[in-house]
C-alpha positions in Angstrom: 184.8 156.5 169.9 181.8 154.8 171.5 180.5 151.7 170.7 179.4 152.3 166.7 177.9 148.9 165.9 176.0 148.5 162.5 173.0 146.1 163.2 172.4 144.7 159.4 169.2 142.6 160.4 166.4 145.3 160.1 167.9 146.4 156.9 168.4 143.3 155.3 164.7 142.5 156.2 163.7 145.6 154.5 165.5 145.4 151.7 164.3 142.0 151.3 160.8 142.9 151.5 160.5 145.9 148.7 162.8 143.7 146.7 159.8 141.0 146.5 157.0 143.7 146.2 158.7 145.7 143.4 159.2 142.3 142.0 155.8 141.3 142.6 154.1 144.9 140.8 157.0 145.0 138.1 155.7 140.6 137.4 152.0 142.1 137.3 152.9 144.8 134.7 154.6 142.5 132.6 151.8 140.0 132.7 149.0 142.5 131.9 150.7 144.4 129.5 153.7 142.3 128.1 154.0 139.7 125.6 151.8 137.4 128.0 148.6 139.9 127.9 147.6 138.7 124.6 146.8 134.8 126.1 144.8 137.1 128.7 140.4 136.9 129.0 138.4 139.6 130.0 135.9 137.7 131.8 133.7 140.6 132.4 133.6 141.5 128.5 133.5 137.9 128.0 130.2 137.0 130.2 128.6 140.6 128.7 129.2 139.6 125.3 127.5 135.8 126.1 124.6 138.2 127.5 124.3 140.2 124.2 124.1 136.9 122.5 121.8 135.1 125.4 123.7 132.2 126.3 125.4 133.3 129.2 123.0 131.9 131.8 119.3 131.7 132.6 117.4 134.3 135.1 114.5 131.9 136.8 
């Protein structure tokens, strides 16, 4: 047999990396629709809804 070495670097490095950005997206999920999302603003519907009642800012 010829020389059959098994270089684990480049997969290690792989594996490493999807293992923190499946982490990363599966963290986001939970956050924005877990337990956590109800301690979640909308700032957008937030600042509109200060507009409707004009208090959010002045236009001068």
């Amino acid at each position: 047999m010829g020389n059959s070495s098994l270089h684990l670097a480049p997969y290690l490095m792989t594996g490493a990396i999807l293992f923190f950005l499946l982490g990363s997206v599966a963290y986001g999920m939970y956050s924005t629709f877990g337990a956590g999302s109800k301690l979640l603003i909308d700032s957008i519907d937030e600042h509109a809804r200060m507009h409707e009642l004009g208090i959010a800012h002045t236009h001068d």
